[in-house]
N, CA and C atoms of all chains as a GROMACS GRO file, in nm:
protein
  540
    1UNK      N    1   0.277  -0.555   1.444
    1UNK     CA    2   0.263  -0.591   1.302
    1UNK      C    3   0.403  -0.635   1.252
    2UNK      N    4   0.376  -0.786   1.195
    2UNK     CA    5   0.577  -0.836   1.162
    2UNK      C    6   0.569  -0.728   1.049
    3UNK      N    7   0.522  -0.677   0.959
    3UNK     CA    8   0.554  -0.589   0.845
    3UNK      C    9   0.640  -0.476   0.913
    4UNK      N   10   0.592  -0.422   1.060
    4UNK     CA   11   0.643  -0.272   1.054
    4UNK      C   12   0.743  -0.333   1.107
    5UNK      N   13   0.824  -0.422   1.193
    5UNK     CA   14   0.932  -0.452   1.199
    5UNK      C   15   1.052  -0.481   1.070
    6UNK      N   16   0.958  -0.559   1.002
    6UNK     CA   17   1.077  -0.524   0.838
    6UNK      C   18   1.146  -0.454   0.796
    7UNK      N   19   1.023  -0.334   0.780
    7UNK     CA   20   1.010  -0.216   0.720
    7UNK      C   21   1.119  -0.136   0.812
    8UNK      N   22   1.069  -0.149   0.912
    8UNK     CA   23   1.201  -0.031   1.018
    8UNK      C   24   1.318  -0.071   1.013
    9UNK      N   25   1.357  -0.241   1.032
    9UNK     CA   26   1.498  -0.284   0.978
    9UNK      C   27   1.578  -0.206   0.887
   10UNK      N   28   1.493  -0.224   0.769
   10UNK     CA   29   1.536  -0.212   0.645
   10UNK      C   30   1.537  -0.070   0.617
   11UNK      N   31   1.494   0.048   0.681
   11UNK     CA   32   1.513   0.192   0.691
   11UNK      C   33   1.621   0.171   0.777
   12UNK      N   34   1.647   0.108   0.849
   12UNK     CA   35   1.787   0.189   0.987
   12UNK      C   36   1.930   0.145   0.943
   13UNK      N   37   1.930   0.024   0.841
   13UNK     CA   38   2.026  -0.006   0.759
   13UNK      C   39   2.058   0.106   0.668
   14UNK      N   40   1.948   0.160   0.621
   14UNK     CA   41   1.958   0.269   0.469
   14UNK      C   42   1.970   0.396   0.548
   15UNK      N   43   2.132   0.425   0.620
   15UNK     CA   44   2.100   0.582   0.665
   15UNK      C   45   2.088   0.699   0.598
   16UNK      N   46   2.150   0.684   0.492
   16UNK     CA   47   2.107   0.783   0.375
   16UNK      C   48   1.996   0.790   0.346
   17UNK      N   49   1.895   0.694   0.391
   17UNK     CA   50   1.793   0.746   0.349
   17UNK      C   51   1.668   0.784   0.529
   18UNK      N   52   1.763   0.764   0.630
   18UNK     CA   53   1.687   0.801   0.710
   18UNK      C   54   1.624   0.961   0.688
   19UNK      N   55   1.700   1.043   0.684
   19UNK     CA   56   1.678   1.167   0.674
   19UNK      C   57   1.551   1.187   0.545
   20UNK      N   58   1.548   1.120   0.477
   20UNK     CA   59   1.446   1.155   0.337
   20UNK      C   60   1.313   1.158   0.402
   21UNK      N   61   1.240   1.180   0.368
   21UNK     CA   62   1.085   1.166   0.409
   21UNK      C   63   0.989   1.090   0.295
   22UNK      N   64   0.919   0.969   0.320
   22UNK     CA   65   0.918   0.922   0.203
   22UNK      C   66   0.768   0.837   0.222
   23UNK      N   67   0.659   0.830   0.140
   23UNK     CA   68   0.554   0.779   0.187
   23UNK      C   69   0.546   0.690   0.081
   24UNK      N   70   0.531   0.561   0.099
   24UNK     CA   71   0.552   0.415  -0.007
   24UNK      C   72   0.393   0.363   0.019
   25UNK      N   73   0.323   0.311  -0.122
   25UNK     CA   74   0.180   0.280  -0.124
   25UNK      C   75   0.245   0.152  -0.171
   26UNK      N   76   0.207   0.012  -0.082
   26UNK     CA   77   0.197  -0.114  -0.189
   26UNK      C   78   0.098  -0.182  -0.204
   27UNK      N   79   0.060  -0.244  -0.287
   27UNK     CA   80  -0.098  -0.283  -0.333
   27UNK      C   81  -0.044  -0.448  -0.415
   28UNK      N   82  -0.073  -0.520  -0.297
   28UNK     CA   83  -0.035  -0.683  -0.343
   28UNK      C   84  -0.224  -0.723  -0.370
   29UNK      N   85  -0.194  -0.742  -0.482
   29UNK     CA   86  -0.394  -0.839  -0.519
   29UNK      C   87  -0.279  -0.991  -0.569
   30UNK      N   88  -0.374  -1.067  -0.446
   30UNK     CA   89  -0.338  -1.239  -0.460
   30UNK      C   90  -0.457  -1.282  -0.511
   31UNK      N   91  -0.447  -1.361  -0.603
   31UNK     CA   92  -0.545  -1.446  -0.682
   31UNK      C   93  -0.553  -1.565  -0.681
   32UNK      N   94  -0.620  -1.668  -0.698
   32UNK     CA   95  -0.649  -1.774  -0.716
   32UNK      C   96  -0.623  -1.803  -0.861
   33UNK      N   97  -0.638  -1.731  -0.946
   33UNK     CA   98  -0.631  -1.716  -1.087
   33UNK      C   99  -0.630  -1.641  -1.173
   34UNK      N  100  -0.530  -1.608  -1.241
   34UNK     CA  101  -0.472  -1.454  -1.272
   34UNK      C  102  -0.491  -1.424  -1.426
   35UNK      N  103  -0.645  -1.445  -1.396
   35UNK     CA  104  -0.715  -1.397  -1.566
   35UNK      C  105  -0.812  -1.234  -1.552
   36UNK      N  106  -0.820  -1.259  -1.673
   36UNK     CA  107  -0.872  -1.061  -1.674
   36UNK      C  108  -0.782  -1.005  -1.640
   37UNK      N  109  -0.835  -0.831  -1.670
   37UNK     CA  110  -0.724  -0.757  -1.638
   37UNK      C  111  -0.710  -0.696  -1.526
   38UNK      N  112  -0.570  -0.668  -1.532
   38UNK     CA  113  -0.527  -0.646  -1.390
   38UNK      C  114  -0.557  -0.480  -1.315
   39UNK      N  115  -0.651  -0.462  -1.190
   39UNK     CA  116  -0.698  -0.327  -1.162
   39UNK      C  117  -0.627  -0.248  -1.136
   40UNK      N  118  -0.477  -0.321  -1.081
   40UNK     CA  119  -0.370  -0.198  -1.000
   40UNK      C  120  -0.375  -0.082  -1.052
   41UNK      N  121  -0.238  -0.142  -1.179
   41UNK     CA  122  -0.233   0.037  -1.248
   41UNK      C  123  -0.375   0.122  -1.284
   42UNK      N  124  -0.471   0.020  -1.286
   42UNK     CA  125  -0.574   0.125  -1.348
   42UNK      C  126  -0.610   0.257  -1.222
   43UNK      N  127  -0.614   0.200  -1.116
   43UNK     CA  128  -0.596   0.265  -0.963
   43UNK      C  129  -0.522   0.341  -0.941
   44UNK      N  130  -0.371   0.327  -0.982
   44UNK     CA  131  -0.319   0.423  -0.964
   44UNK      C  132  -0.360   0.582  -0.936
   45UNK      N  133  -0.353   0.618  -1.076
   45UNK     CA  134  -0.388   0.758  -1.073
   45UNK      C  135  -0.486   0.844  -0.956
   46UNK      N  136  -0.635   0.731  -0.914
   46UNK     CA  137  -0.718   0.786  -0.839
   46UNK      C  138  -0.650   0.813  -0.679
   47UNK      N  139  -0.568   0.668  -0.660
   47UNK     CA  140  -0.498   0.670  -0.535
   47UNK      C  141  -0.442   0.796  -0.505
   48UNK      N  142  -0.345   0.823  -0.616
   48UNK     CA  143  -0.211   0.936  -0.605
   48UNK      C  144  -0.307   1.082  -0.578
   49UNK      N  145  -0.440   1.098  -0.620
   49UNK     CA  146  -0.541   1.220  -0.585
   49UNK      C  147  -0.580   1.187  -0.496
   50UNK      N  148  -0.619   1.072  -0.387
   50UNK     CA  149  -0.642   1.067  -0.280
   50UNK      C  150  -0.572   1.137  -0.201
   51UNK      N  151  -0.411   1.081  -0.212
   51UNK     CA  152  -0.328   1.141  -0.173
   51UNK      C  153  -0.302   1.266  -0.117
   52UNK      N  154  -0.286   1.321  -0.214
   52UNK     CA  155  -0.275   1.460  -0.267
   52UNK      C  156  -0.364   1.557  -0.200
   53UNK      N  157  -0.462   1.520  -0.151
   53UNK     CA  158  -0.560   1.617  -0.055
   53UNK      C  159  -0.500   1.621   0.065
   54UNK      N  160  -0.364   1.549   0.132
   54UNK     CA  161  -0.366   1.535   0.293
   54UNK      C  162  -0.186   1.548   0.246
   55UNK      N  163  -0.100   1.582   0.116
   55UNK     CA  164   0.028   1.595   0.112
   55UNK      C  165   0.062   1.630  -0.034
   56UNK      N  166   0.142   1.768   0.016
   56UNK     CA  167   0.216   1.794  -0.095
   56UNK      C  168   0.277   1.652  -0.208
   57UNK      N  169   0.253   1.668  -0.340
   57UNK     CA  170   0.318   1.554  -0.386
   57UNK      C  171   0.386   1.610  -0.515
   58UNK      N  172   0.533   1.631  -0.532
   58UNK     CA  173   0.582   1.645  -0.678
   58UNK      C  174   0.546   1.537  -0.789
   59UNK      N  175   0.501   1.532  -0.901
   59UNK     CA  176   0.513   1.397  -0.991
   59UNK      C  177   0.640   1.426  -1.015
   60UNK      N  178   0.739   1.472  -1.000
   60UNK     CA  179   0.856   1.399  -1.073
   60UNK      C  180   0.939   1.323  -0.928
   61UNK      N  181   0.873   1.335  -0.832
   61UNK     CA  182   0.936   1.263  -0.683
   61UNK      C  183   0.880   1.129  -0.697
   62UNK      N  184   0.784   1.112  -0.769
   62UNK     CA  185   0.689   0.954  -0.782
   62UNK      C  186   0.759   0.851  -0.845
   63UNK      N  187   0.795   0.734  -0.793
   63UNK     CA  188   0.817   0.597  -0.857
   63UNK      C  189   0.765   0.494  -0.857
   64UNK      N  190   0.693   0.438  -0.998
   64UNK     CA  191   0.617   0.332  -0.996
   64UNK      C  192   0.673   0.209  -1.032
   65UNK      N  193   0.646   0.078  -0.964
   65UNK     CA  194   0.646  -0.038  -1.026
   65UNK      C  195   0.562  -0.101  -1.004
   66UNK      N  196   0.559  -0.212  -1.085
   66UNK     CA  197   0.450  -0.310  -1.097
   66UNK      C  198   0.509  -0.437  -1.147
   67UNK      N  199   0.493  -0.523  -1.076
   67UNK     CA  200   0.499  -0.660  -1.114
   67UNK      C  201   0.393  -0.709  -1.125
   68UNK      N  202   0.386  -0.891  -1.178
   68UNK     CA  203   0.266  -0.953  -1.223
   68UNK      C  204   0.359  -1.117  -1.217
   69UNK      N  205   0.299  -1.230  -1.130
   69UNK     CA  206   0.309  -1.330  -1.220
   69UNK      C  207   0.144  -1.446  -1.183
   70UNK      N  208   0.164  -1.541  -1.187
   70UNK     CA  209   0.053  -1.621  -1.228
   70UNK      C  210   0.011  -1.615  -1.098
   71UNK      N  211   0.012  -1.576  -0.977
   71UNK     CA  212  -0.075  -1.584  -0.891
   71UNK      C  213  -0.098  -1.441  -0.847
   72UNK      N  214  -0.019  -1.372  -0.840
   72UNK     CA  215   0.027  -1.279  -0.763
   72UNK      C  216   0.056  -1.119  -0.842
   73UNK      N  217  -0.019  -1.019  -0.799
   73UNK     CA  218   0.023  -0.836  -0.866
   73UNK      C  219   0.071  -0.768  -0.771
   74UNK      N  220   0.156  -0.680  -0.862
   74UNK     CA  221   0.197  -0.561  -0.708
   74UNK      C  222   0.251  -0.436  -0.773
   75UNK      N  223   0.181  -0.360  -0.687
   75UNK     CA  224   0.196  -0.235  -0.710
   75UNK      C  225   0.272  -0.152  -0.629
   76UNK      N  226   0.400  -0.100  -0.684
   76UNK     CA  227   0.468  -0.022  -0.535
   76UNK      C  228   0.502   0.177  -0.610
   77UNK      N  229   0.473   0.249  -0.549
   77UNK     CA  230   0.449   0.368  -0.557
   77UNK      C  231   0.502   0.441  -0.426
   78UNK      N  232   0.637   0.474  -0.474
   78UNK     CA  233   0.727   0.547  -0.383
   78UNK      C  234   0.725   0.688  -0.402
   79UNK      N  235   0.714   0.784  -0.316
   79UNK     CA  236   0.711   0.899  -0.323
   79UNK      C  237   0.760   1.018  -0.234
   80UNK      N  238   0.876   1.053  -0.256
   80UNK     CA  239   0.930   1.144  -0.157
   80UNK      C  240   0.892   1.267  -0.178
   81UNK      N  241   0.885   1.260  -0.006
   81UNK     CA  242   0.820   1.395   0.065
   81UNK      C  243   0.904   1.539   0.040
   82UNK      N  244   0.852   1.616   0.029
   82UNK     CA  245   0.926   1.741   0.070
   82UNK      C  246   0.957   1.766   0.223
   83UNK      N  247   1.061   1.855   0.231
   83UNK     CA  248   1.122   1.814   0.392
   83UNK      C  249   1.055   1.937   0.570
   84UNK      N  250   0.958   1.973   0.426
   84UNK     CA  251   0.889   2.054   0.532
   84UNK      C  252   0.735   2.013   0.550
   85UNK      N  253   0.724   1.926   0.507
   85UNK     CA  254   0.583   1.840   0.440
   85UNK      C  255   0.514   1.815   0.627
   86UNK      N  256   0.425   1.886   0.628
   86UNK     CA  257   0.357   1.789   0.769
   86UNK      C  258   0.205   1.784   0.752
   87UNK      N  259   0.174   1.786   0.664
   87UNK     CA  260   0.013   1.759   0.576
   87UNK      C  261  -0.032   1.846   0.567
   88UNK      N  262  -0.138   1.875   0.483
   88UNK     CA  263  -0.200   2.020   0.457
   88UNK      C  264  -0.364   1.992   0.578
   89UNK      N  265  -0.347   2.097   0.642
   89UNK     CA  266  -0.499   2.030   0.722
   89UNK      C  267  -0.595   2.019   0.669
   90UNK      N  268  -0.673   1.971   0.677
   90UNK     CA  269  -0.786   1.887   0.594
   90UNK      C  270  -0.860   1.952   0.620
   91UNK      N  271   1.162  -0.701  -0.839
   91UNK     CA  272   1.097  -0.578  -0.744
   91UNK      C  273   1.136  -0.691  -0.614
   92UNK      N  274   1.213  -0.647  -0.490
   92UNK     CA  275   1.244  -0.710  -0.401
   92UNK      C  276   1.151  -0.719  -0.333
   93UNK      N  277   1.047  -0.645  -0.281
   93UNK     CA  278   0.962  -0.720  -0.186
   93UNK      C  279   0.850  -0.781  -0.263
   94UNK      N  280   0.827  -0.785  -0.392
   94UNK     CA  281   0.798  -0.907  -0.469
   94UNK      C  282   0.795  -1.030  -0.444
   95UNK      N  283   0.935  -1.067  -0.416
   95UNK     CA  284   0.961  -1.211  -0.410
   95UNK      C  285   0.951  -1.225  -0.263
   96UNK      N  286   0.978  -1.128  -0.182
   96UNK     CA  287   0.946  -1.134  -0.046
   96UNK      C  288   0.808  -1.173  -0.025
   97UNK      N  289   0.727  -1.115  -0.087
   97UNK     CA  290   0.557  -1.106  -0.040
   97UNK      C  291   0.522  -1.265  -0.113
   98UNK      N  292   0.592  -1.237  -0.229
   98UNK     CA  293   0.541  -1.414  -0.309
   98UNK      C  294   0.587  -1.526  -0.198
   99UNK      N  295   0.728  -1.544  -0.158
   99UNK     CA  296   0.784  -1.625  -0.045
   99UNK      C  297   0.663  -1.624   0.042
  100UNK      N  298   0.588  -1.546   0.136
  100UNK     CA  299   0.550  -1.564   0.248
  100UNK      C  300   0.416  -1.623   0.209
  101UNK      N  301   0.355  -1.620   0.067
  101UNK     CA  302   0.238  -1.626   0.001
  101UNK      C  303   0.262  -1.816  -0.005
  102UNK      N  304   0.372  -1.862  -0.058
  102UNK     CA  305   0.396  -1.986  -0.072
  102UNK      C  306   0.395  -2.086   0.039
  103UNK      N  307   0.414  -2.042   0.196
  103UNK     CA  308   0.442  -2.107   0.304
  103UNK      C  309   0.334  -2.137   0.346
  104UNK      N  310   0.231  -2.056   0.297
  104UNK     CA  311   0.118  -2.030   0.382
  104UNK      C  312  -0.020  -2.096   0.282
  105UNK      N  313   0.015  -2.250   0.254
  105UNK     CA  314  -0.072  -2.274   0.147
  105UNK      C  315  -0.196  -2.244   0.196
  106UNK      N  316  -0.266  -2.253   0.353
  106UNK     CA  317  -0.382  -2.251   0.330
  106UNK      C  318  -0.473  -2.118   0.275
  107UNK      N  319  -0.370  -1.993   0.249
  107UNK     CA  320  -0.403  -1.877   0.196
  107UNK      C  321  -0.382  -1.882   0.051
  108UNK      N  322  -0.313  -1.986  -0.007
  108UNK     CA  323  -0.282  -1.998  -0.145
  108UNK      C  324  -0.442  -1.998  -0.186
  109UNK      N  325  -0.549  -2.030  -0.169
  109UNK     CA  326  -0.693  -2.031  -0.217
  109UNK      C  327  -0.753  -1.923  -0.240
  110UNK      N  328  -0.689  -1.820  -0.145
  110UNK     CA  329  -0.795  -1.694  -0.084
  110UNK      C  330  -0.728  -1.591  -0.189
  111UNK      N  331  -0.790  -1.538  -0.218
  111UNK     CA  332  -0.785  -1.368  -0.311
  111UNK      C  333  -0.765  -1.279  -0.213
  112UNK      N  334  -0.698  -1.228  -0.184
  112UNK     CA  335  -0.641  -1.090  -0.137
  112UNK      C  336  -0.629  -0.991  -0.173
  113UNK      N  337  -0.654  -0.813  -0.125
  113UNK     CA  338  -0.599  -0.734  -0.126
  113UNK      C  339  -0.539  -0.702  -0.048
  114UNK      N  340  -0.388  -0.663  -0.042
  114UNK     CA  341  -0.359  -0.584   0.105
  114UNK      C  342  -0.321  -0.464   0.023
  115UNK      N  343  -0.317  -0.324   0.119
  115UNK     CA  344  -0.286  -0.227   0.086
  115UNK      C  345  -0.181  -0.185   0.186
  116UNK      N  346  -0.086  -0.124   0.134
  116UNK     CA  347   0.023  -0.162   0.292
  116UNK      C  348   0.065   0.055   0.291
  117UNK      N  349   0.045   0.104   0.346
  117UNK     CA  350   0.121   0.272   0.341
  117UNK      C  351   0.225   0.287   0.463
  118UNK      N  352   0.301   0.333   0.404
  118UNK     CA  353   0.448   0.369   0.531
  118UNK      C  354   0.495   0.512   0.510
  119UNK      N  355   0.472   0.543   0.617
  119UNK     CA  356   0.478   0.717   0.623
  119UNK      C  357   0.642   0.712   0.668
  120UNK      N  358   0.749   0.733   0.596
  120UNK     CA  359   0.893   0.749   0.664
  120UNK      C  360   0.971   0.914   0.695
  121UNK      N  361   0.920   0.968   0.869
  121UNK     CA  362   0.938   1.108   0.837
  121UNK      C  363   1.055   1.122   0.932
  122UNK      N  364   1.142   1.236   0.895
  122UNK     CA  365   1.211   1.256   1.034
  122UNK      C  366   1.214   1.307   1.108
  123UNK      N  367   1.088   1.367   1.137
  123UNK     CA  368   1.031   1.400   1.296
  123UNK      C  369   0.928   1.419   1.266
  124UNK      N  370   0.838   1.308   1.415
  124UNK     CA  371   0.721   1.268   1.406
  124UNK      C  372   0.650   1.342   1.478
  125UNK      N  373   0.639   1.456   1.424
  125UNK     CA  374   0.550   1.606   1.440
  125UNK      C  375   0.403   1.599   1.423
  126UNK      N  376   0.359   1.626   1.453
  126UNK     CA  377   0.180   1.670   1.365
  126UNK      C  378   0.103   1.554   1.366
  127UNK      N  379  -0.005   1.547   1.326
  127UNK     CA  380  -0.086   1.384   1.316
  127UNK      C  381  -0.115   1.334   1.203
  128UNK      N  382  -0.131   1.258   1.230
  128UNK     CA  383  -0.068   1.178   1.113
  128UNK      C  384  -0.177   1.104   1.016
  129UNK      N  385  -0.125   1.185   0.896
  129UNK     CA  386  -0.270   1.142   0.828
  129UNK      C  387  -0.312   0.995   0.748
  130UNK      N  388  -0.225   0.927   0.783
  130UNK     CA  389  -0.232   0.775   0.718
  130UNK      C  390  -0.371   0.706   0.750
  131UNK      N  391  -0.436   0.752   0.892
  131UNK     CA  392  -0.524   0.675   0.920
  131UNK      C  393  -0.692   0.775   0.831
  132UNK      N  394  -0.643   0.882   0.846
  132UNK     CA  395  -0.719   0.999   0.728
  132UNK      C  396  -0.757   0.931   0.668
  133UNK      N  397  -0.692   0.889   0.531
  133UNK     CA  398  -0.718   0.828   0.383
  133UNK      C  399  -0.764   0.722   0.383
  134UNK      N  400  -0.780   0.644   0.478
  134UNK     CA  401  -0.784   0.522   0.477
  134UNK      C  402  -0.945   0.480   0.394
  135UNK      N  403  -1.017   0.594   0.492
  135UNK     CA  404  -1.187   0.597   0.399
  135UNK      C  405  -1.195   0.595   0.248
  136UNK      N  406  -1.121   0.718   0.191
  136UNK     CA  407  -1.113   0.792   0.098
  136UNK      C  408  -1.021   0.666   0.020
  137UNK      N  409  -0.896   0.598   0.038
  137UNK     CA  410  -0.880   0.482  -0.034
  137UNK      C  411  -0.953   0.364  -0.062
  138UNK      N  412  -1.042   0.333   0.062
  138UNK     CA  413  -1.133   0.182   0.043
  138UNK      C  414  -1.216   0.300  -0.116
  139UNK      N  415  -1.280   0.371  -0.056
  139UNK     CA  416  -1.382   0.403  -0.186
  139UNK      C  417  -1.356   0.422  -0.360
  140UNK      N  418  -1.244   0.426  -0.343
  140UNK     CA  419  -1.110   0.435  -0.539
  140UNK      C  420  -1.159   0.267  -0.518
  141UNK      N  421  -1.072   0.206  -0.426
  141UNK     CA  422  -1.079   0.066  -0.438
  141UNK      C  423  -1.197   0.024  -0.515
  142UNK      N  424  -1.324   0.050  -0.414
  142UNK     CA  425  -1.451  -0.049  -0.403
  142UNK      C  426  -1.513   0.016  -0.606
  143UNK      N  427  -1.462   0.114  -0.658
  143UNK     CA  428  -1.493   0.119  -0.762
  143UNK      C  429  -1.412   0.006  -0.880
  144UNK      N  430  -1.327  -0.093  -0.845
  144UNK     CA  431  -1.313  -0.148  -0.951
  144UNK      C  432  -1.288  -0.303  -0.880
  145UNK      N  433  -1.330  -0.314  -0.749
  145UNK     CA  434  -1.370  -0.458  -0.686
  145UNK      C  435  -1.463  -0.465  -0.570
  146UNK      N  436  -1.584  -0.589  -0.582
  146UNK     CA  437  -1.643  -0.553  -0.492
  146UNK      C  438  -1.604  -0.549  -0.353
  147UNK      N  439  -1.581  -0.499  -0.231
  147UNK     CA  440  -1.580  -0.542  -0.119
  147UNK      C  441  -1.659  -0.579   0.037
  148UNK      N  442  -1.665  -0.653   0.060
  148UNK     CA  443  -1.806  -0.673   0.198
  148UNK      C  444  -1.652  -0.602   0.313
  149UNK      N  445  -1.743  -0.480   0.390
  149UNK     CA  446  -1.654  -0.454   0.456
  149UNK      C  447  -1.636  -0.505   0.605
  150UNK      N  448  -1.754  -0.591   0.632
  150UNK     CA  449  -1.676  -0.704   0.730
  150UNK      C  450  -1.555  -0.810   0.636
  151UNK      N  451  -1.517  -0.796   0.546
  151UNK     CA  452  -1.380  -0.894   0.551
  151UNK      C  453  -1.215  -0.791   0.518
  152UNK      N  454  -1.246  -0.695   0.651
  152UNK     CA  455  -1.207  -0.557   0.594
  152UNK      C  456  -1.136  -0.556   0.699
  153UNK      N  457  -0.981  -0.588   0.741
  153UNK     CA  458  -0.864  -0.546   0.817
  153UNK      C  459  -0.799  -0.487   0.853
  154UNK      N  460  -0.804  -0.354   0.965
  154UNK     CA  461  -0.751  -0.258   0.935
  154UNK      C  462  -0.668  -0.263   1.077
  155UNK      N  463  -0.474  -0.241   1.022
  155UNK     CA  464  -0.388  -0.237   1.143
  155UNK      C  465  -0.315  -0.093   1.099
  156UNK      N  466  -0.288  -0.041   1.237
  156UNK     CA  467  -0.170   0.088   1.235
  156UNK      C  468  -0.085   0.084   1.372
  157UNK      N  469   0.053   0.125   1.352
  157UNK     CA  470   0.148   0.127   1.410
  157UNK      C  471   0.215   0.222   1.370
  158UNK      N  472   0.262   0.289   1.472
  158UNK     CA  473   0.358   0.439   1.461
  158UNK      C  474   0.440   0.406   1.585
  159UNK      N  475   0.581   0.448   1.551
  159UNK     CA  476   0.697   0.468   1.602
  159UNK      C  477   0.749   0.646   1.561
  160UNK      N  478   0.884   0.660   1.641
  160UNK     CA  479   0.908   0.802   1.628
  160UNK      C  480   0.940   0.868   1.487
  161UNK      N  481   0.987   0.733   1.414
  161UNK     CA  482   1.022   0.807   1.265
  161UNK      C  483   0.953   0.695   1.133
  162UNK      N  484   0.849   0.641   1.224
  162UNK     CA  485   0.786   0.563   1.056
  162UNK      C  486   0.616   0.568   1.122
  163UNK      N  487   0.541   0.543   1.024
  163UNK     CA  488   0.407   0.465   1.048
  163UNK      C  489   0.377   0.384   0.983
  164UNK      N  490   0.254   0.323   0.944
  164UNK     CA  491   0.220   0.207   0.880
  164UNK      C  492   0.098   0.192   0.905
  165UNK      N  493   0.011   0.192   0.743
  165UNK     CA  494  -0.141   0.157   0.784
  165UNK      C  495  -0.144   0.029   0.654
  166UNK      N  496  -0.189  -0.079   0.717
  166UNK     CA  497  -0.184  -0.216   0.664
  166UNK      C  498  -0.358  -0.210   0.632
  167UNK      N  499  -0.404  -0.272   0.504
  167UNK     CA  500  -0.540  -0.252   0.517
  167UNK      C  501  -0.522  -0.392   0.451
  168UNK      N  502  -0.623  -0.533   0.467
  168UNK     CA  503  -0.582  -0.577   0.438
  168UNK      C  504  -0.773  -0.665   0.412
  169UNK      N  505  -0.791  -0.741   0.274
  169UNK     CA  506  -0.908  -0.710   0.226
  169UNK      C  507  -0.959  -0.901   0.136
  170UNK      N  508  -1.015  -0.907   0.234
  170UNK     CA  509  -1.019  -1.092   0.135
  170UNK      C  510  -1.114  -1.064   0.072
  171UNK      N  511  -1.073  -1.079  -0.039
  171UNK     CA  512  -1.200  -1.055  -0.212
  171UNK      C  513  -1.289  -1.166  -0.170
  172UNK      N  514  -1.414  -1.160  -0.260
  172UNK     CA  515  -1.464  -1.282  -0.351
  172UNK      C  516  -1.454  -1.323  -0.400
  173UNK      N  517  -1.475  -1.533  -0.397
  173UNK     CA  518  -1.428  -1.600  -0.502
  173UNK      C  519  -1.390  -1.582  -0.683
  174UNK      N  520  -1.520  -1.467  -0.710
  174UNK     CA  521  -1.589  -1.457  -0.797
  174UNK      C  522  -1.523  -1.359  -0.874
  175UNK      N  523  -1.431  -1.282  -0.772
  175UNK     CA  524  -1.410  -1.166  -0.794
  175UNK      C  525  -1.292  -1.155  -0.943
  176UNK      N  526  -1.356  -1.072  -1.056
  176UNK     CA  527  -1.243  -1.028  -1.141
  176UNK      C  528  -1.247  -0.904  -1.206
  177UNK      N  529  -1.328  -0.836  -1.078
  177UNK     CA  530  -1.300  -0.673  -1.106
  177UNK      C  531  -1.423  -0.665  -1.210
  178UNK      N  532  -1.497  -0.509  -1.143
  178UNK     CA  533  -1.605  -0.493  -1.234
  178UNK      C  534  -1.574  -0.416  -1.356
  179UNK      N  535  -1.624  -0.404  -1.447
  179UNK     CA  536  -1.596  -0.364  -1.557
  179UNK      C  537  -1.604  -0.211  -1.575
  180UNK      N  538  -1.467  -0.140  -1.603
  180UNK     CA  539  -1.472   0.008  -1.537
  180UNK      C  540  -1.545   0.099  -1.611
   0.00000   0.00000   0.00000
């Protein structure tokens, strides 16, 4: 996948942040035409309880953004792990 | 938002996708030691279904890649809407 090559680049550059533990949600909706409203943020919230059944999650560890332009939304939702975090078993 | 303009860039090269409506959902598990199993591919159910409540989806146009290395993963879900599509009314 060219994404997970990016992605690993761009962690082995950031060694300060190798050590963090960090689980990133991004949610790109491409449109043809960027009328009505937009579902991301409305999603949010349900996502982050998805979540939350399979990993500890602080809300004050959560960072949201969201962009928007005429074709294109995105949702990025960064969230660091606690450092003993290895999922709660399901 | 930097991978914004990253994701818009690769969106522009690729006119013959400039037509198509997209979702991708992209998750990156960044841990530092790749202990335990890994629940990215878990949620994956439990996310299409938040989704499919505020767009329709046929889940044959339903993409699903994962890749794990020793200190990242990555579950790419990746989702071509309907023309039609502008989110049902929540």
């Amino acid at each position: 996948m060219k994404l997970f090559d990016l992605f690993r680049r761009s962690r082995e550059t950031t060694s300060a942040n190798a050590a963090k533990q960090r689980l990133q949600v991004l949610l790109t909706l491409e449109r043809s035409a960027m009328t009505g409203p937009d579902f991301l943020p409305l999603m949010q919230r349900e996502l982050l309880d998805v979540i939350k059944k399979y990993v500890e999650i602080d809300d004050g560890k959560v960072k949201v953004e969201f962009e928007r332009d005429q074709s294109m939304s995105m949702l990025a939702v960064n969230i660091e792990l606690p450092p003993d975090m290895l999922g709660k078993p399901v």
